[in-house]
N, C-alpha and C positions, 0 to 999 in steps of 0.2 A: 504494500500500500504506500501510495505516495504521501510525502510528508505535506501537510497544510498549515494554516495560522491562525493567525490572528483574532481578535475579540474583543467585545465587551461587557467590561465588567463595571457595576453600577456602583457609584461613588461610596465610600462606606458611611454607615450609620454608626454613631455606639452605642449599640445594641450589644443584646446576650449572644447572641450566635458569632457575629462579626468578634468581638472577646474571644471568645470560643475557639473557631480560627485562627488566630490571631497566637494565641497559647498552643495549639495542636501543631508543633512546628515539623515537618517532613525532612526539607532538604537541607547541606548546611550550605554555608556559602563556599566550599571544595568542590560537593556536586553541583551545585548552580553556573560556578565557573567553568567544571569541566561540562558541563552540558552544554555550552555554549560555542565549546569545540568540537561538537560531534557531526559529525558528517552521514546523511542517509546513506547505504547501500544497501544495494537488492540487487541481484542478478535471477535468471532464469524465466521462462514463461510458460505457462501453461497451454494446452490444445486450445483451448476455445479461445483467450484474450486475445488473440490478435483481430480475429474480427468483431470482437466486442469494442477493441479500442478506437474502431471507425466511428461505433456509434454512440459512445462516451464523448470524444474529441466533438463531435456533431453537437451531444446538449450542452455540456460545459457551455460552445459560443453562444447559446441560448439565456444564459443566464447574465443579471445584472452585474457590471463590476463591485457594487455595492454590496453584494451578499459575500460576507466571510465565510472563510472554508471550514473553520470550525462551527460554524450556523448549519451550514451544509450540512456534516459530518452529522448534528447530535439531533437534527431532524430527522435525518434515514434511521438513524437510531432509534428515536423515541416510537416510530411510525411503527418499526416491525417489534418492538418489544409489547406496545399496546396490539398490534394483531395475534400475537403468537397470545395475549394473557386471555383475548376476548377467545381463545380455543379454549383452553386451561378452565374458562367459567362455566362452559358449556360440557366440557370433560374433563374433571378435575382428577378424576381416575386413570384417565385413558383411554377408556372401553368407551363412554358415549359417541353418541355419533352429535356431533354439532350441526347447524343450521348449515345449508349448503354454500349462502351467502359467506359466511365466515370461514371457509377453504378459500373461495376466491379473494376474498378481501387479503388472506394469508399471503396468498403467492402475489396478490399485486403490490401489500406492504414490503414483501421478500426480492420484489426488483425494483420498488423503488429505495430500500436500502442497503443493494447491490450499485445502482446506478449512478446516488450519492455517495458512496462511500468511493467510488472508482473514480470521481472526479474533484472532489475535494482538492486532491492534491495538484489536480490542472490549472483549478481556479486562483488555488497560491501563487504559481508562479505567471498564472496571467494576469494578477495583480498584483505582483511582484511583494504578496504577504506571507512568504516564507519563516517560517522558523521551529526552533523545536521542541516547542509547545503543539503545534500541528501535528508533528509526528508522533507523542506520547501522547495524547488528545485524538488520534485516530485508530493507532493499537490500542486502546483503553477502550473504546468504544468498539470496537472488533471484539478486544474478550469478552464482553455481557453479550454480544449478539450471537456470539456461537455458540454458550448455554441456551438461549432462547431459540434457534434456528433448531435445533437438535431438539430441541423440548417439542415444539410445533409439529417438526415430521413424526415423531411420537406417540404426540396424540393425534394426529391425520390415520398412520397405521394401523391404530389403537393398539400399541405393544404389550398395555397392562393384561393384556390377555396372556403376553407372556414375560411377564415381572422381570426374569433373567436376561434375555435382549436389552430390555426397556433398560436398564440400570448401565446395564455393558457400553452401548453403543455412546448414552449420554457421559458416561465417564473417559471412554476413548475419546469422544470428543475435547472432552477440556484436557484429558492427558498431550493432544495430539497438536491442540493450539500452543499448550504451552512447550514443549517439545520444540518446534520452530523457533518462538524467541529464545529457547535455554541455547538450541544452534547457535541462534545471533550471538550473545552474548561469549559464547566460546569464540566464532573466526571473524563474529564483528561484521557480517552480511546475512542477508534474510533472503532465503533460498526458496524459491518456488519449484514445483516438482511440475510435470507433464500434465499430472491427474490433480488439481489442487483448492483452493477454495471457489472458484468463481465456476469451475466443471460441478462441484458439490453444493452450490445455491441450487443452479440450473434444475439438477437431482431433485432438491425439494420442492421449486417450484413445481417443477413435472409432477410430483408425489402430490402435490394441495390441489391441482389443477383438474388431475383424474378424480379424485376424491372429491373435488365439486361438481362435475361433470357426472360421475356413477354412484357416487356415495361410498365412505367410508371401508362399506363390505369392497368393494373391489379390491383392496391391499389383502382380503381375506382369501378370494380366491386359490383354489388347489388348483395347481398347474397340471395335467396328466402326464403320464409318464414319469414326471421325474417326484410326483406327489409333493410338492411343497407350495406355502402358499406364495402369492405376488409378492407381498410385503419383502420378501428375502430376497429378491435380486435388488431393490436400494441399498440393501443391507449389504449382500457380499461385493456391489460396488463399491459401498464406503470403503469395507474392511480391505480392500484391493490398495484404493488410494490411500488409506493410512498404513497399510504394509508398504506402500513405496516410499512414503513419506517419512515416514521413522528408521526406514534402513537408510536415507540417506543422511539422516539426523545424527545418526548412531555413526555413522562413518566417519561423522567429522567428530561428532564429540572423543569417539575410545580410541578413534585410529588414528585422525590427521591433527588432531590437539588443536589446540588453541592457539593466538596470536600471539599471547602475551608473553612476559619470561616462561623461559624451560617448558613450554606447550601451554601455559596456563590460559586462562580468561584473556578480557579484553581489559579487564578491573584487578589482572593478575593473582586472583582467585582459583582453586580448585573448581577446576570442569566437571567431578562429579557431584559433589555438593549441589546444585540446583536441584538433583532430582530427589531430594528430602521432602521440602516443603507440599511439592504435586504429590507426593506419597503419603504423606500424611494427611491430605484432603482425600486419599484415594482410600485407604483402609479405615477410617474415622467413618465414611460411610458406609461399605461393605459391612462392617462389623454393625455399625448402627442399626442396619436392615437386616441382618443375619440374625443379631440378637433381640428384636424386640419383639414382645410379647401379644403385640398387638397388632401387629405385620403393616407396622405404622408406612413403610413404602409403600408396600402392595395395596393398600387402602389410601393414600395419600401423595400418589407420586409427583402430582404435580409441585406441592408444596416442600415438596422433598429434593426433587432438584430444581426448583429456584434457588432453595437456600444452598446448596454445594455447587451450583452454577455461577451463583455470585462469588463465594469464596474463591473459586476455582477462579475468575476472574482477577480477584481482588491481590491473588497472587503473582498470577501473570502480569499483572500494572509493576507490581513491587519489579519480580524480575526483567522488566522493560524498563524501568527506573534505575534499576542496576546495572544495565546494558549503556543507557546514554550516559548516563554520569560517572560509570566506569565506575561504579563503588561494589563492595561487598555486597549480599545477598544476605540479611538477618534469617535465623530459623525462623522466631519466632513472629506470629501475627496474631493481632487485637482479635481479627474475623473467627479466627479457632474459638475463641469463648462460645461462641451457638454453637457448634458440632460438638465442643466438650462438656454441657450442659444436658444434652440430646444422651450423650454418652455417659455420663455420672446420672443421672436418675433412672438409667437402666443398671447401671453399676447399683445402686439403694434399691433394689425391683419395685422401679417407674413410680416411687414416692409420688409423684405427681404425673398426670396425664399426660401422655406422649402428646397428644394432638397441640396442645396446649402447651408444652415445649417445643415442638416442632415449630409452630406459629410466632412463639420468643423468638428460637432460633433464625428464622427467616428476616422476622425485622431487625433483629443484630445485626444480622450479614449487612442487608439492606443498607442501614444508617452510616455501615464502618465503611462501606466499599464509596458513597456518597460525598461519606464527610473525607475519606481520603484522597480522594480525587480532587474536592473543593479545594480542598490544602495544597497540593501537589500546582495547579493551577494556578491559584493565585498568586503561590510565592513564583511562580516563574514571572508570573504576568508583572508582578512587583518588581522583580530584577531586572528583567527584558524593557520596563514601562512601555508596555503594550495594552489592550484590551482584550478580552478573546472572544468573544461575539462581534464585537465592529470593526471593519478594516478602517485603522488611522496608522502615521505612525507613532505618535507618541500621546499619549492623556497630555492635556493642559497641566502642569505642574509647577512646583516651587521645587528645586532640587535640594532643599537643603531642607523642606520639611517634609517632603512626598510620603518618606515608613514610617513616620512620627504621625501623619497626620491621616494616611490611609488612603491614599488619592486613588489608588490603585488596587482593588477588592477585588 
């Protein structure tokens, strides 16, 4: 994904929240500087981009110079995370079948935040509002949509019919996002494969499209011959493109090392250490769903991976964070508190109701992945004095009172 900009941000009040921020401090000023030396790469293309980029390059000159690339960005965003929740309302299980309208609304939220997302970064440099707040501002916004995207095709399948899938395929997905950036952050480029993101929207569009067209049961269909239903040729597509995708991940991380000293990182960190943090979002649920009493996934999937969709997110931001500012990777994160809350009152046997820790758990995630992101933003926005919603280039300022006084929120 190409890097974007710019924004804004509305002048500060003093307020509790603005405090609040304010005190939540993210980056220091070592990462802020070295973020400011980072340079996008990306090499490789996938099958289908090339003639998508005909018709990217086409809307991009459609659009006003006045629309910021990160306005862009967190609209396609918003658009398909409220399509994929109005599925979730209507099949909170999995198993329902939702209104037909709401499959097509799916797949046309899913290429209108394909479409924004793939021009963003055209719109930067054709308003010459580059920088790299755009780029950690559009991976951020990539990791919550690929829990949602993966959630939607889900419940289109309806996989709760088979809990094992259902659980599997959503967990390779955030395993597989994040995987790519742990790449980056090893040889310091983001590698695209043959088979890769933009071939696996398509996949889902396809998926919501038939499903509004036949209804749901269609993914149900038993193929002859080979007896299996529809739903598993998406599936052993995906698992195709994510076996190509993680061997070539794994090639650079255990075989070709790192950039840094003696093979290390980019941040001169151990290249295996990243895959702690994904592992521990990855058996915290397992176990979670293994052990509960109440078969709080299988009865509750949807609100099950929202809330390890967002962590799973919330991680990847951190190790993209780690990647641009060349800094260490912490084990620990705030968002762990809901999965290990979910998991100590199963450890008490479920003192309190799963459903009802689960629902904690979710708006934890929720607030931590929110408020970190606001943090993370702001203070660039404050270093850079930039805005990140409007393309300017500097706020009107006083330079000797602008962090004293907050000009820049």
């Amino acid at each position: 994904m190409a890097a974007s900009a710019g924004a804004s941000v509305i002048p500060r009040k003093d307020g509790f929240y603005d405090k609040y921020i304010r005190n939540y401090q993210i980056l220091t000023q070592t990462q802020l500087k070295k973020l400011m030396e980072h340079k996008y790469s990306a090499e490789g293309t996938s099958i289908i981009e090339p003639p998508m980029q005909i018709f990217w390059k086409w809307v991009v000159e459609q659009l006003p110079l006045w629309w910021a690339p990160n306005a862009i960005t967190i609209v396609g965003l918003i658009v398909n995370v409220m399509t994929t929740l109005i599925l979730a309302f209507y099949s909170p299980d999995c198993k329902q079948e939702a209104p037909r309208w709401a499959y097509f609304l799916s797949c046309l939220g899913l290429f209108v935040y394909q479409t924004l997302d793939a021009i963003d970064g055209k719109q930067a440099r054709r308003t010459q509002s580059s920088s790299p707040l755009g780029e950690l501002f559009d991976h951020g916004c990539d990791s919550i949509s690929t829990g949602t995207v993966i959630l939607g095709a889900s419940i289109t399948m309806q996989l709760g019919y088979t809990p094992g899938w259902l659980l599997f395929e959503n967990l390779a997905a955030y395993v597989l996002f994040y995987c790519a950036h742990w790449q980056t952050y090893v040889c310091g480029t983001l590698k695209f494969g043959k088979i890769d993101v933009t071939e696996g929207q398509l996949m889902v569009m396809l998926v919501y499209f038939l499903a509004g067209v036949f209804g749901p049961q269609f993914w149900s269909y038993e193929l002859p011959l080979v007896h299996i239903e529809l739903k598993m040729l998406p599936i052993y597509f995906s698992l195709l493109g994510a076996a190509l995708q993680m061997t070539s991940a794994f090639k650079v991380i255990l075989l070709q090392g790192g950039v840094g000293k003696n093979g290390s990182t980019v941040a001169g960190t151990s290249t295996i250490f990243p895959v702690v943090p994904i592992t521990v979002v990855v058996l915290l649920a397992f176990m979670i769903q293994q052990k509960s009493p109440s078969m709080l996934f299988e009865n509750n999937p949807c609100l099950f991976l929202l809330a390890f969709g967002f962590l799973a997110a919330k991680i990847t931001n951190r190790l993209v964070v780690a990647h641009m500012t060349k800094s260490e990777m912490d084990f620990w994160d705030t968002g762990l508190l809901g999965p290990g809350a979910l998991f100590l009152n199963q450890y008490f046997n479920c003192w309190l109701n799963e459903y009802y820790v689960l629902w904690l758990c979710l708006l934890w995630v929720t607030f931590d992945i929110l408020r970190y992101s606001a943090s993370v933003c702001q203070e660039i926005c404050e270093y850079l004095q930039i805005y990140c919603f409007t393309i300017t280039s500097k706020p009107p300022s006083n330079k000797k009172n602008d962090t004293k006084n907050g000009v820049f929120s």
